[in-house]
C-alpha positions in Angstrom: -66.8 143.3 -114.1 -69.5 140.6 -113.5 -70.6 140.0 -109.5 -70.3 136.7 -110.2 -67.2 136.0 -111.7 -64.0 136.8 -111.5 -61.3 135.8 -114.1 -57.7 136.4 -114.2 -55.1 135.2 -116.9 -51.7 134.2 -115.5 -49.3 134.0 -118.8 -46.0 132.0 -118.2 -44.3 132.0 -121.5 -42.0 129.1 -122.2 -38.4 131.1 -123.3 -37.9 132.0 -119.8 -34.3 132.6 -120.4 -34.9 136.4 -118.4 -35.3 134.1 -115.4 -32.3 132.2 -115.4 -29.4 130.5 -117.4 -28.3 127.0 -118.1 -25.0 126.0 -118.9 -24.2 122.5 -120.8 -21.1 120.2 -119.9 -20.5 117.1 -122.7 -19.6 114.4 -120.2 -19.4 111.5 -123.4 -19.1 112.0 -127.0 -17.1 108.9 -127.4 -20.1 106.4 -127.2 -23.9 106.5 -127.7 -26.0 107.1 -124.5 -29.3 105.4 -124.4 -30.4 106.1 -120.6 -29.2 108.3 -117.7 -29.5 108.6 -113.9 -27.8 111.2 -111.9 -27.3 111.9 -108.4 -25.4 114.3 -106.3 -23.2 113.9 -102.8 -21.3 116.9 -101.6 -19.3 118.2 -104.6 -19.3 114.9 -106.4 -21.9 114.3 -109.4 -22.3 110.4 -110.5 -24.2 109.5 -113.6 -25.3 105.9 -114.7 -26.0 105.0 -118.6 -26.3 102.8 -120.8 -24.2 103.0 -124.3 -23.5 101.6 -127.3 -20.2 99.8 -125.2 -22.7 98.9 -122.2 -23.1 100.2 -118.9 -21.2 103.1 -118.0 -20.2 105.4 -115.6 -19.2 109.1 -115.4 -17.6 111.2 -112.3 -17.7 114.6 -111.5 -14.8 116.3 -109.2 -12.9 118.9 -108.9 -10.6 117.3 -111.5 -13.4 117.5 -113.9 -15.4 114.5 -115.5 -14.0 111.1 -115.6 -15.9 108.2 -117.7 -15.6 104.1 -117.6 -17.4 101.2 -118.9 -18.7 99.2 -116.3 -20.4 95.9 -118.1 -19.9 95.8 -121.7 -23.0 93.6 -121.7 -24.8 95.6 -124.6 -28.2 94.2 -125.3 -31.6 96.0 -125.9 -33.0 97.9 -123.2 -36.0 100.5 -122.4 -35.4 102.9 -119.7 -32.2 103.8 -117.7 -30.4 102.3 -115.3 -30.8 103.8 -111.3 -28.2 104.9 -109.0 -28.6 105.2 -105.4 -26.2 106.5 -102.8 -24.8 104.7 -99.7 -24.5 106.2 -96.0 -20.9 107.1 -97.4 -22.1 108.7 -100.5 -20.6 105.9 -103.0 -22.6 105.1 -105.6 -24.6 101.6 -105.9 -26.1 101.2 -109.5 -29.0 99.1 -110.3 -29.0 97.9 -113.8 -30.2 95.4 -116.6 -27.9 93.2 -118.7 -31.0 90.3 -119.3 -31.5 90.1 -115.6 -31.1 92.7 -112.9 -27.8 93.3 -111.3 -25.7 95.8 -109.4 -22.6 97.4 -109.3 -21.3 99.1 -106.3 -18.3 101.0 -105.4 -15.9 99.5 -102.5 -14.0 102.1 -101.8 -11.3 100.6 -104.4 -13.2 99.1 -107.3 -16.3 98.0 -108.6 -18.3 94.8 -107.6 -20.9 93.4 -109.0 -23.4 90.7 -108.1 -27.0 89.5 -109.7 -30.0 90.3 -108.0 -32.5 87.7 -109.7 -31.4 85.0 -112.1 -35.2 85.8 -113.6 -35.1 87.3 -117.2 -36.8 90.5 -115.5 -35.2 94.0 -114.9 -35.3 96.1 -118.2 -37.2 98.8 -116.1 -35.3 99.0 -112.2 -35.1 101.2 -109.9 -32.8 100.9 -106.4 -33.5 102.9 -103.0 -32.2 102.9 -99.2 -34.3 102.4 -96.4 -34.2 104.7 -93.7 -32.5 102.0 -92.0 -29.9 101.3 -94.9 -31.8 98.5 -95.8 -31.1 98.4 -100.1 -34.0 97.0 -102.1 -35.1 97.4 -105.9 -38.3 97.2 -107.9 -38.7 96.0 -111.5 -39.9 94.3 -114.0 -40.6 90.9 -115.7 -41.2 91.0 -119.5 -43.3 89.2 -121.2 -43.7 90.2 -125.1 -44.4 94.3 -126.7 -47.2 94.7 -123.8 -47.1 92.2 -121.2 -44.9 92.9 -117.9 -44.9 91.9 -114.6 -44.2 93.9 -111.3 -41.6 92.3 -109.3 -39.5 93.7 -105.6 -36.3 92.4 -104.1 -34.7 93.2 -101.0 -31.2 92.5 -99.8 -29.9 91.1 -96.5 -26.6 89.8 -94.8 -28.3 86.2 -96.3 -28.2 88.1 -100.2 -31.2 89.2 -102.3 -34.7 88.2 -102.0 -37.1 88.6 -105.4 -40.8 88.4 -104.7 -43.1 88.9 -107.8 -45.8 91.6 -106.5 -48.2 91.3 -109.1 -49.3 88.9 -111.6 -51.6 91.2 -114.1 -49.8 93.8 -116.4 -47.5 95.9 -114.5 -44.2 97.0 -113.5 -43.8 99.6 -116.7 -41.4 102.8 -115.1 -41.6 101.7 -112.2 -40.1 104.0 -109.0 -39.5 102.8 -105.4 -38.8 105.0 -102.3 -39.7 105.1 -98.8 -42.4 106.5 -96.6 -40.3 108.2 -93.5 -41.9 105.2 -91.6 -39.4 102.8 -93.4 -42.5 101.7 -95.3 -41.8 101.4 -99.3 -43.8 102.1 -101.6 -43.7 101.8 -105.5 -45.3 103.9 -108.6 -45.7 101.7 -111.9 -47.8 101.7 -114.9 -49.6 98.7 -116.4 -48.4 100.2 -120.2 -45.4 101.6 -121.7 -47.7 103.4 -123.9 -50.7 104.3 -122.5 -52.8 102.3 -119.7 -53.2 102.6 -115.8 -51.1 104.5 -113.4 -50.3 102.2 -109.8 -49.8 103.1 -106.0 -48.4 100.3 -104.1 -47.7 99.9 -100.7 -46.1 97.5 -98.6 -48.2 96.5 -95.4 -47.8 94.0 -92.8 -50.3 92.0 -94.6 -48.5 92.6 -97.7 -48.5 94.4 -101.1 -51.9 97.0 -101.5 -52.7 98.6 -105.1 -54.5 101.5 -105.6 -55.4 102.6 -109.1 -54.6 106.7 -109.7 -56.1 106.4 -113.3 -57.7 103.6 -115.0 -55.8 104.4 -119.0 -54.2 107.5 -120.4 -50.4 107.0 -118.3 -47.4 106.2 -118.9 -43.5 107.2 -118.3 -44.2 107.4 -114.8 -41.7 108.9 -111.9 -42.1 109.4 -107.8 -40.5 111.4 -105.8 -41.5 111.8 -101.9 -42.2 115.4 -100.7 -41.9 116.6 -97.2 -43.7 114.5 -94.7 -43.6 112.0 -96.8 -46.1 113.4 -99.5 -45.9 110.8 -102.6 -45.7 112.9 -106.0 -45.9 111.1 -109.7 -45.4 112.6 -112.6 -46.4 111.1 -116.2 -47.1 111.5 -119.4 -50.9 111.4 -120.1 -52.6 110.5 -123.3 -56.6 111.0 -124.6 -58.4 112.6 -126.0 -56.0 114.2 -128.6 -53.9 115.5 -125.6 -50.1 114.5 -125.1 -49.4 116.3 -121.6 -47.1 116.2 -118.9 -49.3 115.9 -115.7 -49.1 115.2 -112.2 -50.4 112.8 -109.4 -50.2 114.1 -105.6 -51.7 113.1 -102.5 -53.3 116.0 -100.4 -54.2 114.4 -97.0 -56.5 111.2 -98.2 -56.6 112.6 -101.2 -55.2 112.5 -104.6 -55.0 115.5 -106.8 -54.5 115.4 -110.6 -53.3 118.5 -112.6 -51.5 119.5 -115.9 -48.0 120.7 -116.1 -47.7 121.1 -119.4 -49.9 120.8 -122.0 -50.0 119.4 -125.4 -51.3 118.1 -128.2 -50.7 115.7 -131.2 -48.3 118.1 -132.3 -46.8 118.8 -129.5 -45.9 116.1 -127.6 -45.0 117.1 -124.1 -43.7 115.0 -121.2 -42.0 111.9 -122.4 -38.6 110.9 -120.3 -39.5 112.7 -117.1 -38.0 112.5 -114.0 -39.1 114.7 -110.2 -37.7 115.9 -107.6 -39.3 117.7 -104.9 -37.7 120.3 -102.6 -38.1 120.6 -98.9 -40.8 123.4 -98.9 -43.1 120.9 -101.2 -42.2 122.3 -104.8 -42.0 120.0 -107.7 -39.3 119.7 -110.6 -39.5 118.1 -113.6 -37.3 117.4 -116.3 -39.0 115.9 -119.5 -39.0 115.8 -123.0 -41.2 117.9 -125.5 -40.6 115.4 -128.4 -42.1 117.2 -131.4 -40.6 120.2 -130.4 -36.8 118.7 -130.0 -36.7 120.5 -126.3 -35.1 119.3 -123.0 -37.6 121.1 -120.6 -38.0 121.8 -117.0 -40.8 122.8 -115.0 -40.3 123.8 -111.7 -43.4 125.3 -109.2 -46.5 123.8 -107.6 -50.2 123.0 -109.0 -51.3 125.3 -111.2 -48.6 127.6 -110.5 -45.9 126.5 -113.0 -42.7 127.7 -114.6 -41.2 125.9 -117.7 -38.1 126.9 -118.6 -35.9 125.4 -122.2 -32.8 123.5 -121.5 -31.9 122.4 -124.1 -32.2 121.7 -128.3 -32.4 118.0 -129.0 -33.6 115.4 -131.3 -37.5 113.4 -131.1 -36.5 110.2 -129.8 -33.5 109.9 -127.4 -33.7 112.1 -124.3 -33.7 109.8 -121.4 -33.6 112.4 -118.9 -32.8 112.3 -115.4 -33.0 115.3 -112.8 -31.4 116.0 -109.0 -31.5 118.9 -107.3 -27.6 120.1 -105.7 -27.4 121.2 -101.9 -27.5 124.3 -103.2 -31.1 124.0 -105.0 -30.1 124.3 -108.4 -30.9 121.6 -110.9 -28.9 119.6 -113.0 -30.4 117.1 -115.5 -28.3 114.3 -117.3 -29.5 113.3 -120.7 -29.1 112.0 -124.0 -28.8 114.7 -127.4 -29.8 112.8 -130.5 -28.7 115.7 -132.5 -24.9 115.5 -131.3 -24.5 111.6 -132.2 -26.4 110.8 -128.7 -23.7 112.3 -126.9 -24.5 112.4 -122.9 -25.0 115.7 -121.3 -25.5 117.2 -118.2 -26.9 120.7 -118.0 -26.7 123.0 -114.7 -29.5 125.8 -113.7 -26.9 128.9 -112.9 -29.9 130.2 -110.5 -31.3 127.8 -108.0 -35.3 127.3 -108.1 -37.4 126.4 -105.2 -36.4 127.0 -101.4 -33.8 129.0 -102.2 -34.8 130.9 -105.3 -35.0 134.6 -106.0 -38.9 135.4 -105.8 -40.3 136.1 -109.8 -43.4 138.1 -109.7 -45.6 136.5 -112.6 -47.5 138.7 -115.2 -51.2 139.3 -114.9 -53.1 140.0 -118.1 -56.9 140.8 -116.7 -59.5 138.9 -118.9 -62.6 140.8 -119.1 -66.0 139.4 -118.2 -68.9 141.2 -119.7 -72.6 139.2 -119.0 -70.7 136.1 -119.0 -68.5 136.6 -122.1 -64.8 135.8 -121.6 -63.1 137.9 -123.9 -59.1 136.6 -124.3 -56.1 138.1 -125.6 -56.2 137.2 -129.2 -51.9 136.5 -128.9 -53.4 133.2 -127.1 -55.8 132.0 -129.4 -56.2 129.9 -132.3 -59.4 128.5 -134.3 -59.1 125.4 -132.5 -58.6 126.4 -129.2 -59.8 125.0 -125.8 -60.3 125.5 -121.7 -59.4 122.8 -120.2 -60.0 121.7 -116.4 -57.1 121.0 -114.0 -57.6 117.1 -114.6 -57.7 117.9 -118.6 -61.1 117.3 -119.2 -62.1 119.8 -121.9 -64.6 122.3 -121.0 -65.4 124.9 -123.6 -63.9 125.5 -126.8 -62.7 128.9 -127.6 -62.1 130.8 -130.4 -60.2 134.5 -131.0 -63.1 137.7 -129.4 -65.3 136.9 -127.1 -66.5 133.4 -125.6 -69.5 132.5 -123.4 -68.4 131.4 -119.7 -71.7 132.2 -118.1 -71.7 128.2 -117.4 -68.3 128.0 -116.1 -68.2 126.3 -112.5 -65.4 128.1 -110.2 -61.9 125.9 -110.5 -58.7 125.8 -112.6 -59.0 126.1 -116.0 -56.3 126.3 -119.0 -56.4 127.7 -122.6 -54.6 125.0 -124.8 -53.9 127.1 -128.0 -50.4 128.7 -129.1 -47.5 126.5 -128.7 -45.0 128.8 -126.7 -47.4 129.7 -123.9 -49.2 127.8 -121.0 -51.9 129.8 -119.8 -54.1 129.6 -117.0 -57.2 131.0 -116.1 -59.0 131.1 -112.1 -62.8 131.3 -112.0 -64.0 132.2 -108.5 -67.5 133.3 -107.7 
């Protein structure tokens, strides 16, 4: 082998069915689910969607699944409602029925009271403060493109809407909290494909940094330990169609793909993250050409992606939580079962408490700077890709020139049922 390279293949094939199991539960095949948000407390599962009868809600016990209607308000809407759980663990839900409202649980029934009498909250999204302070982010429409960011937080005096930023904004939006009670918000100035947002709330009042100038959408947050913010989007340009993530490493952000994809094959719509309390991520998302639910579980450029599930191109509207136990459960929409709602369970936990999987190693040989792949993960129009998904060489099936590869991450973008990654080190 070369002394100054050396290059290692780590294959992770998709069917990773030898790894673990998941097992399916129809929760509601009496109405059409459009949008889904699930959350977990104890031994009790609540989901949140919107259907063909309006805003619903489903119940998980030890007497099995129970389903009502909440607002039979019906109208159009984009993505899912947003459930949030109290100090008691009842459910309060966030929702859209031409403004934003919310319904929350008593302890005896259901009450519900508007947040902003603004035509605004198609995309919303409710969180607790470390304090139990309950606020909301979302949006104000304004045509196929146009939106507006908007925040509102509630006190013994009722709800207080503040519009955070004039310019396009407030597309999948997410709110949580920095352990310092601090919140902070991840939107998108596109539902199709345009900047990706970090806000934070200061004493001074609402800062935005800019992750990425174009090429995001779908975005979701989730806070790791230590209050590390991780996004995860869908990322178009360039002819890729990728599910990617956003992290912060100290001062830092980091950008890497999860799962790559291309024109025909669409990977990362409808996602939704978790992260665990050692730091690793979870994803549940949509591989829409491909009619998958899929999950990818792991860390930067260390991932696994397992298939959930077999569904149809356009209504997935996933939603992911992990249990106490650290095994997943996603709730989501199957076009190809008359957009019956679902919720599928991981039988193994990933994570913290998952059994360790040693990964297979296929060597790459390096002879005077010629990478020489297995032809299995090649195709004529094959490429190596950076971390960030810039492209940088393309490949083809024998050997390839890497002399002018600079040490990093790289991935091969080629067969459709593997994700492959390749380490250059000097």
């Amino acid at each position: 082998m070369s002394t100054r390279f050396r290059i290692v293949l780590a294959v992770v094939c998709l069917a990773a069915a030898a790894f673990a199991s998941w097992r399916t539960s129809l929760v509601d095949g009496t109405t059409r689910a459009t949008g889904t948000a699930i959350r977990i407390a104890g031994e009790v599962t609540h989901v949140a969607y919107y259907s063909s009868v309006g805003l619903r809600y489903a119940r998980h016990d030890s007497a099995g699944w129970t389903t009502e209607t909440l607002d039979g308000w019906n109208g159009p809407h984009n993505r899912g409602p947003s459930i949030a759980l109290d100090s008691t663990g009842s459910p309060v839900i966030a929702y859209y029925r031409g403004t934003p409202w919310l319904a929350f649980w008593t302890g005896s029934d259901w009450q519900h009271e508007q947040i902003d009498p603004d035509s605004s909250g198609d995309y919303i999204w409710a969180a607790f403060a470390p304090d139990g302070r309950l606020a909301v982010a979302y949006n104000k429409g304004g045509g196929l493109s146009g939106s507006r960011l908007k925040y509102a937080w509630r006190d013994s005096t009722g709800w207080h809407p503040a519009l955070i930023d004039a310019a396009n904004s407030g597309f999948d939006c997410v709110l949580t909290f920095e352990p310092s009670g601090r919140p902070v918000i991840a939107d998108c100035q596109s539902w199709s494909s345009g900047a990706l947002y970090w806000r934070v709330l200061t004493d001074t009042g609402w800062t935005r940094a800019t992750l990425l100038a174009a090429g995001a959408s779908q975005s979701c947050l989730a806070m790791g330990p230590g209050g590390v913010p991780h996004i995860s989007y869908y990322a178009t340009g360039g002819g890729d169609y990728d599910l990617r993530l956003v992290w912060r490493d100290g001062d830092e952000w980091r950008y890497g793909i999860v799962d790559p994809g291309r024109q025909q094959t669409k990977r990362g719509w409808d996602n939704s993250i978790v992260v665990d309390r050692l730091g690793a991520a979870h994803i549940s998302y949509h591989a829409h050409n491909e009619r998958e639910l899929r999950y990818a579980w792991g860390r930067p450029g260390n991932w696994t992606v397992e298939v959930v599930d077999r569904v149809g191109m356009w209504n997935l509207a996933s939603s992911l939580v992990l249990d106490d136990r650290d095994r997943a459960w996603i709730a989501y929409c199957d076009e190809d079962e008359n957009d019956a709602l679902y919720v599928a369970v991981r039988d193994e936990p990933t994570g913290v408490a998952a059994p360790q999987f040693r990964a297979k190693f296929t060597p790459a040989t390096l002879v005077r700077g010629v990478l020489r792949l297995p032809a299995s993960l090649t195709t004529p129009r094959s490429s190596l890709i950076t971390a960030d998904g810039r492209k940088a060489m393309e490949l083809q099936p024998g050997d390839n020139d890497a002399s002018r590869l600079v040490p990093g991450v790289y991935f091969v973008r080629g067969r459709q049922t593997t994700a492959s990654r390749v380490v250059v080190t000097r």
